[in-house]
Structure formats: C-alpha cells, structure tokens
C-alpha positions in Angstrom: 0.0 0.0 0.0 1.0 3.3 -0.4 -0.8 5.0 2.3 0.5 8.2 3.6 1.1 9.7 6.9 -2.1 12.1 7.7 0.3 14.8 8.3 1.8 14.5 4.5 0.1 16.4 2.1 -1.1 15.0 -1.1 0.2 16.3 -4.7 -3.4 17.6 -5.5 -3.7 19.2 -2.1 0.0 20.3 -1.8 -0.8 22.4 -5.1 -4.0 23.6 -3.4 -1.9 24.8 -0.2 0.6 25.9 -1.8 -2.1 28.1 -4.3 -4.1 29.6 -1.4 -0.8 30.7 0.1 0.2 32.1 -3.0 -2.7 34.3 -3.1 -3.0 35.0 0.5 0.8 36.1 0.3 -0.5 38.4 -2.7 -3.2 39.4 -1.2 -1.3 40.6 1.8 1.4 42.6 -0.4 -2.2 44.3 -2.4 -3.2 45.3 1.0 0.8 46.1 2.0 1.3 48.0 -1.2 -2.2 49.7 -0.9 -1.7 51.0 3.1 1.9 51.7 1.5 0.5 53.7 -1.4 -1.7 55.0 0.9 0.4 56.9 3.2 2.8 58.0 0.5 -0.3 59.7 -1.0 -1.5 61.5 2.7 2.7 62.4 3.1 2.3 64.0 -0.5 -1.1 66.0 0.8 0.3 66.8 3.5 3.5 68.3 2.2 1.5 70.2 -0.3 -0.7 71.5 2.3 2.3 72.6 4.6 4.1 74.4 1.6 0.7 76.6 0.8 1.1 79.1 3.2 3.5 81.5 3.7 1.6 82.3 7.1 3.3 81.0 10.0 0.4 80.1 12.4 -1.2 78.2 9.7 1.3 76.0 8.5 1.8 74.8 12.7 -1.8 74.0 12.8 -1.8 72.2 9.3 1.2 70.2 10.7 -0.4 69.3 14.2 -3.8 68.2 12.5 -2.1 66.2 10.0 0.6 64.5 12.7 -2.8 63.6 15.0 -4.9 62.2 11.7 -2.1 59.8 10.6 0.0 59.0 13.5 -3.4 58.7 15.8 -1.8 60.9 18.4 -3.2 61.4 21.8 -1.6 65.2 21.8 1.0 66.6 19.6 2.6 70.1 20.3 5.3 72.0 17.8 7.8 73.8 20.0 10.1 76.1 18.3 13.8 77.0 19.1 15.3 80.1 19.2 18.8 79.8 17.7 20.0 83.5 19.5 18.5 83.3 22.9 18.5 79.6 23.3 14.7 79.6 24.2 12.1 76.9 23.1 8.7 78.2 22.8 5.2 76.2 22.3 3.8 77.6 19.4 0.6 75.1 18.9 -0.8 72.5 19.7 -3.2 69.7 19.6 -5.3 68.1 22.2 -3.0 69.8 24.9 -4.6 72.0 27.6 -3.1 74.8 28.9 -2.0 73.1 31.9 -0.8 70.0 30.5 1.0 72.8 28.1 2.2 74.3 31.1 4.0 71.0 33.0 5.1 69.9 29.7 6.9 73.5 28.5 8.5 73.3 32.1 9.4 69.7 31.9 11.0 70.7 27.8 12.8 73.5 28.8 14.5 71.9 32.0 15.2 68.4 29.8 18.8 67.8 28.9 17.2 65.1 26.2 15.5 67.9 24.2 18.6 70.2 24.6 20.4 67.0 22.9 17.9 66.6 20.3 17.7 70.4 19.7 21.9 70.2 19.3 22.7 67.1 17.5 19.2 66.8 15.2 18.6 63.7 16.3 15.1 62.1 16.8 13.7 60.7 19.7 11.4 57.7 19.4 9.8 55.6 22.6 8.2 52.8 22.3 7.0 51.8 25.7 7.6 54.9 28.5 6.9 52.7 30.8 10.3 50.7 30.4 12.0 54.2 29.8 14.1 55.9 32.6 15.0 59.1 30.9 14.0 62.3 32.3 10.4 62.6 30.3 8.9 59.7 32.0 7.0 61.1 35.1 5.5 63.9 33.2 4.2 61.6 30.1 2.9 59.1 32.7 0.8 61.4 34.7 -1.3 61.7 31.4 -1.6 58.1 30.6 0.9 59.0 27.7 2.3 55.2 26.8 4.5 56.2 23.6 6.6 59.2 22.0 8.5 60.7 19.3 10.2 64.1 19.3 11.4 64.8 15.8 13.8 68.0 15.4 12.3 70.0 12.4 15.3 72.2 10.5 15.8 74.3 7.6 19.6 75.6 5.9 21.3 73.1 8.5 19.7 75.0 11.4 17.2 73.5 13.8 14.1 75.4 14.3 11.7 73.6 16.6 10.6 70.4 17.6 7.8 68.1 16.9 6.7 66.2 20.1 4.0 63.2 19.4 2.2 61.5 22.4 0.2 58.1 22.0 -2.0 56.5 24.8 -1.4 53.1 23.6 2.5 51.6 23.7 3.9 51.4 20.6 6.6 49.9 18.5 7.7 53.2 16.1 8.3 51.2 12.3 11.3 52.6 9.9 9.4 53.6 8.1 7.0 55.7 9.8 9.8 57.0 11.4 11.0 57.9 8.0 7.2 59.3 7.2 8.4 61.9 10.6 11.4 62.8 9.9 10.2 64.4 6.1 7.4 66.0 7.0 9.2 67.5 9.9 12.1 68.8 6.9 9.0 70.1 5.1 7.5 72.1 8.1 11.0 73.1 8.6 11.5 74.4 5.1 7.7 75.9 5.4 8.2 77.4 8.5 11.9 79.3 7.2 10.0 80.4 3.5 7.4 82.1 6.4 10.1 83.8 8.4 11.4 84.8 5.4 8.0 86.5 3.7 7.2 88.2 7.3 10.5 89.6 7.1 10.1 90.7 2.9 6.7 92.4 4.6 8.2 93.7 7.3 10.3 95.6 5.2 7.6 96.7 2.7 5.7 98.0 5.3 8.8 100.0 6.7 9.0 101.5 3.3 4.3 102.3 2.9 5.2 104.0 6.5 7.9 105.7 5.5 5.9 107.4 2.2 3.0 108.0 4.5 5.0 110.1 6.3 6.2 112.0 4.1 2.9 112.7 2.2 1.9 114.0 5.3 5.2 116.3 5.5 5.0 117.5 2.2 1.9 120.0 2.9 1.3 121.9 5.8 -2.1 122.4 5.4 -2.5 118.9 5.5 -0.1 117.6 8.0 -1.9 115.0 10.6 -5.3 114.8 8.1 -4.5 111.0 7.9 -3.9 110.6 11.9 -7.2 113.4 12.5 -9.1 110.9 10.0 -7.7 107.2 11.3 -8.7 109.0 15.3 -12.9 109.6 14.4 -12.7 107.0 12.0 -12.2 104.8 15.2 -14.4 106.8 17.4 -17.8 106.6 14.8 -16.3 103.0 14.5 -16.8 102.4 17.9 -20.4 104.4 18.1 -21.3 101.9 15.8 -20.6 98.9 17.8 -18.1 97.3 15.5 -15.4 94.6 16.9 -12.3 96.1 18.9 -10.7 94.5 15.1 -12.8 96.0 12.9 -11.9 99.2 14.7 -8.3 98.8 14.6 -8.7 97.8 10.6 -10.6 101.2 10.3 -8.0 103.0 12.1 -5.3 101.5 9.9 -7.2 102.2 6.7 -7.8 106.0 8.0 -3.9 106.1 8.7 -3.3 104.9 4.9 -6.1 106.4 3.4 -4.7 108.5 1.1 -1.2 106.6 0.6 -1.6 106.8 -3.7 -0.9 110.5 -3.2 2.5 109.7 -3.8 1.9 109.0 -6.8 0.2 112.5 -8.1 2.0 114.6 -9.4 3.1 117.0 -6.5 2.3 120.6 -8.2 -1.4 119.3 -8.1 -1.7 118.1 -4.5 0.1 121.1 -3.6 -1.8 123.5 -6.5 -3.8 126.4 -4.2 -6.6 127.5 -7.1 -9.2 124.8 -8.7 -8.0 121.8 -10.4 -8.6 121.4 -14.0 -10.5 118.6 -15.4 -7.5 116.7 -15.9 -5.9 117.3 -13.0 -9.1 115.9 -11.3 -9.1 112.7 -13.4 -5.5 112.2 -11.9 -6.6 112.7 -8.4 -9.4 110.3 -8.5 -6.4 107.6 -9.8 -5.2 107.7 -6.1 -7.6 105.4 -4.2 -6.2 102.7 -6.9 -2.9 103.4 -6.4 -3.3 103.5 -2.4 -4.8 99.5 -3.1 -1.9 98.9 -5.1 0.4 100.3 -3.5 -0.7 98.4 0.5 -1.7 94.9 -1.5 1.9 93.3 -1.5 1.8 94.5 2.4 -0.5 91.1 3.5 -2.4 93.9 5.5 -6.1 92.4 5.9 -8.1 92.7 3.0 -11.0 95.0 4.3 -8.1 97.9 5.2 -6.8 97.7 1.2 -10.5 97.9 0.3 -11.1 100.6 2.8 -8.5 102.5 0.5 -9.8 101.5 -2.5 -13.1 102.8 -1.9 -12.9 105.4 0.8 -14.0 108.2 -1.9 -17.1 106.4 -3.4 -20.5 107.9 -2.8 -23.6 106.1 -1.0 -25.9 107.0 -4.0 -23.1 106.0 -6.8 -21.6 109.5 -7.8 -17.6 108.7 -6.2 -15.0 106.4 -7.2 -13.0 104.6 -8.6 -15.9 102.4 -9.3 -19.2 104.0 -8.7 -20.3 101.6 -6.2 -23.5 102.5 -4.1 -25.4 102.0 -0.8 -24.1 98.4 1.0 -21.8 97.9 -1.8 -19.7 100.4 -1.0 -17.4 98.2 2.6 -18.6 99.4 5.3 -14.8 100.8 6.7 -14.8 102.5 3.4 -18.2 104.3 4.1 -17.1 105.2 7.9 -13.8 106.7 6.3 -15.5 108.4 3.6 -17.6 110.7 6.9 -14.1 111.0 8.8 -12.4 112.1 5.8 -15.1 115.3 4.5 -15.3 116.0 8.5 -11.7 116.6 8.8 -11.7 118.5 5.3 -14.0 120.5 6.1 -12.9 121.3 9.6 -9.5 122.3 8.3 -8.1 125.5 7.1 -7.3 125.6 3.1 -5.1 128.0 1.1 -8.4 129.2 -0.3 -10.8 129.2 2.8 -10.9 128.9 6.4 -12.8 125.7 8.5 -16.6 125.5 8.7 -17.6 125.4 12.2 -19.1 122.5 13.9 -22.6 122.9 13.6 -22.2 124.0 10.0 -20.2 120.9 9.4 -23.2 118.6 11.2 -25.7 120.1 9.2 -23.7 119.7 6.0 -23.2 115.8 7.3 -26.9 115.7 7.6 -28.0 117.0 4.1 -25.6 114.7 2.3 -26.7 111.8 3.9 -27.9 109.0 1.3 -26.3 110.9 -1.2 -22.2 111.1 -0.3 -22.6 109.9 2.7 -24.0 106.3 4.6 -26.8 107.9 6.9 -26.1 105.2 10.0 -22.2 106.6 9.4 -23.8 110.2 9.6 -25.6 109.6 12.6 -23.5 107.7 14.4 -21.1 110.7 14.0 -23.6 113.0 15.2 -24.2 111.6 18.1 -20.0 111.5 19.4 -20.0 115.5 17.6 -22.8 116.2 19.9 -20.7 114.7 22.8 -17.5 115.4 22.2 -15.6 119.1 22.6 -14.7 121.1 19.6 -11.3 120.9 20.4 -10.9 117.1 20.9 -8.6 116.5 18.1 -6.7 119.6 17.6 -3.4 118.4 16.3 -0.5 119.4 18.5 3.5 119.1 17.6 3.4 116.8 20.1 0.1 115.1 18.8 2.1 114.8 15.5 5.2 113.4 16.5 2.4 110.5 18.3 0.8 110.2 15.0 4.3 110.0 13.1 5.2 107.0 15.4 1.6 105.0 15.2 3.2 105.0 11.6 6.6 103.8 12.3 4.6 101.2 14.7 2.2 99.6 12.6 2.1 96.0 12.3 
C-alpha cells in the first residue's frame, strides 16, 4: 500500500496549499502595497498642504492636525527654538490643555534630552515609556501617555523647533513611519523658514508704505496729521457703531493709509492752491487705486486695502473709482468716507478757512444717502454732539504720536 502519513500532504492538495498561500501572500502585499501607497499619498497631501502658506500660524496648525490624523496621536505640540537666545517656545498644539501645556513646556525646557535633540538633530522615538528611565517619563505618565516621538524639524542646517507626538497606547515606532516623521518634519522646517522669510520681505515693505505715509503727510502743511485726524474719528464713529475692537483697529489702519496713492500725483497738483482742472481731477481720482496697489503686497487684511480702494465712493453711486453704491460700498470705506469730509471741512485751506461744527453737522446731515451712509452720519452725530470742539486739535506733540503710530504699525 502506499498509504501516507495524515500529516503529508497530497500532490493535489499540496498544489491547493501551496495556491491559497500564493494568493493569500498576494493578497497581503495588495493590502501592504495599498496601506503603503496610501500613506505616501496623505505624506504628499500633507506636504502640499504645509508648503501653501506662507503664514506662520497656519502651517503649525496644518502640521499638528495632519501629525494627530495619521499618526493617531493622543496630543502633539510644535515647539520652536530660538537659535540666538537659546529659548524653546510652544507655538501650537493639539489636544493639549493649557495646563498640561504648562507642566510639559517646564518639563521641555529643564530636559537635557531635548537640549540634545535640539543640538545634534537627532530624533527621539519611545516605544514603551513605561520601560523608559530618561528624564520625560513622570510627566508623560501622569497623562496616561504610553509612547513618544520628538522629531527636530530644520531648515539651511539650522534646527528650528521640535515636533513632540504623544500616544495612549505603547507602541513599536516602524522605519518607516519614522521615516514618514522625519520628512514631514524637513518640510515644516522648510515651510516654516519660506514664512520667516516672507514676514521679514513684509516687514520691510511696510517700513518703506510708512515711510511714504509720512512723508505725504510732511509734504503740505495744510495737510499735516489729516491721515492721523481721519484714522482717530474713524475709530471713534467705528466704535459708536458697535463694531469689533478689530474692525476698529482695521478702520483706524485704513484711516492712517487712506490717502497713501498720493505719492503717486503729481506734486504741483496736491500742492496746487486754485481749482483743479478737469485733468488734474481725473488724476486725483487715480489715487484710491494706487493707495490698493500700493498696501496689496503689504499682507495687510483685505477689508483695510478695500477701505483704501473705496474710501471716496458715494452712497448714491456718484464717487469712485468704481461708482459703487449703498451696502456695496465696505462698510470701513463708508465710515472713512464721513471721517475724511469731516476733517476736510474742519481744516483750514489755502483758499478758505474751516466750517464750524454745527455747520459741518448740518452739512453731514444734508448729504446723507447721497455722499454719505446715513447710519455713518448719525453715528457721528451723536459723538459731535458729545464730544468738545477741540478734541482733536493736532499738537506738535500730537504729530510726532501720529508720526510714530506709523513707524509702529504691524
């Protein structure tokens, strides 16, 4: 007989085994290669995601969400390193109260790991904290924290920051996704430098928009502090009005930079003491556009450039640039168009002295819902009403304030 063993498999069923484990072994590469695939495609999105923003508050958050959606974090925080003073700061977080922020930014700063991490760019990874004796482990325990990573995150050869993952589970960190770590962290790091180095390109611009604000309001006397006189009850009917503590600082900044595309008229005409002829008023009405143009590259928030854009446009449709009406018209624009005629028409001129108050009110009051937005109007009757003749009366002193909100401003 040629019985076999029951423990030998048969040709026919050898083939059968050996098939099945053929395709289970395929199958289990298809679902290797697809989880594979699967996080090289979210490392991709995420990079892309990181490298859209030039803003530096954005690209921490889009890193900190991203780091908790594929790594399954139980908090993840982004501390940053500052290469003169030696400080690490946390910058933002996820899942991390501010207390837990608190034990942990003490526990960072004192650690001689992260110091070591911070100097030689070398990641941390821990599988289990509870079979690690390094100086993190009391701190990560008291929040049921069973696993960490702290990644270094550079640009140009210089380390930036830190990326600090927390799990609740222990865990056994793969090459691989150590690998997925280490290049996002190079892309935050490259992010995060491209940021620092925009801030600083608008830093600069903004230096130089201050710098021409000032001297458009040096180069007429009878003009000197208008933008500062218009920015200060811009605020004020801003504030009559109810509108956010930002909404009044954006109206404040758009009264300050109102009239910025000056520079670019021709300066016999802004300085010319008769009538303008008609094409010497076409070229005045190009400044609001050049004011927009001018503050655009300056990231200042977009309701302040359309504040200059369209501070000279009239509620029934007669201003410009565009001839925009009623709501259309922002509503900073419409609050800077009031400021602006108040404070023209409370100032001397080459060619007539200021209205008085009550003139000016009952000038307000006829033009509104024709120049003028008549909840702007009356909002700015009620603080004229209230407020002393004299409140704004530009001192040297008052100047020299105004001239340094410029050199100031974020």
């Amino acid at each position: 007989m040629n019985d076999k063993p029951k423990d030998v498999v048969s040709g026919e069923e050898e083939i059968r085994f050996l098939s099945a484990l053929r395709e289970s072994l395929a199958l289990a590469m298809d679902r290797g290669l697809e989880e594979y695939a699967g996080k090289l495609k979210r490392l991709i999105e995420v990079g892309q995601l990181i490298s859209s923003s030039l803003e530096m508050d954005a690209i921490v958050n889009q890193t900190l969400q991203s780091m908790k959606e594929i790594m399954g974090t139980k908090w993840c925080v982004l501390e940053l390193y500052d290469q003169e003073t030696g400080a690490i700061t946390v910058k933002g977080s996820r899942e991390a109260d501010e207390e837990l922020l608190g034990e942990t930014g003490r526990m960072l700063l004192e650690s001689t790991t992260l110091k070591e991490i911070v100097k030689t760019a070398s990641p941390l990874f821990i599988d289990d904290l509870a079979r690690y004796d390094g100086p993190l482990q009391l701190s990560f325990l008291d929040r049921d924290v069973k696993a960490a990573a702290i990644v270094p995150v550079q640009a140009r050869g210089k380390t930036l920051g830190v990326i600090i993952l927390c799990l609740p589970f222990p865990r056994q960190w793969k090459e691989d996704e150590k690998g997925y770590l280490s290049i996002i962290a190079s892309q935050v790091g490259l992010a995060l430098e491209n940021a620092r180095l925009y801030a600083t390109l608008q830093e600069y611009y903004m230096s130089v928009v201050k710098a021409l604000a000032a001297a458009l309001e040096a180069k007429d006397k009878y003009t000197q502090g208008h933008s500062f006189r218009v920015a200060w009850w811009a605020r004020v009917i801003a504030r009559e009005m109810k509108l956010s503590e930002n909404e009044q600082e954006m109206v404040y900044i758009g009264g300050l930079l109102h009239d910025i595309g000056k520079v670019g008229i021709r300066e016999h005409i802004l300085l010319k003491k008769g009538g303008l002829t008609p094409e010497e008023k076409k070229e005045i009405m190009t400044h609001p556009r050049i004011g927009a143009k001018i503050l655009k590259p300056a990231n200042l928030p977009r309701e302040v450039v359309a504040a200059v854009l369209y501070h000279h446009e009239d509620y029934n449709g007669g201003g410009y640039p565009e001839g925009l009406t009623g709501k259309r018209i922002p509503l900073l624009a419409r609050i800077i168009r009031v400021a602006d005629a108040y404070d023209a028409m409370k100032s001397d001129r080459p060619y007539r002295k200021a209205f008085s108050q009550q003139w000016i009110i009952e000038e307000l009051r006829r033009c509104a819902g024709k120049q003028f937005d008549p909840a702007v109007v009356e909002a700015m009757q009620k603080v004229l009403e209230r407020e002393p003749e004299d409140t704004i009366e530009l001192s040297r002193e008052k100047y020299l304030d105004f001239i340094g909100k410029l050199s100031s401003l974020e």
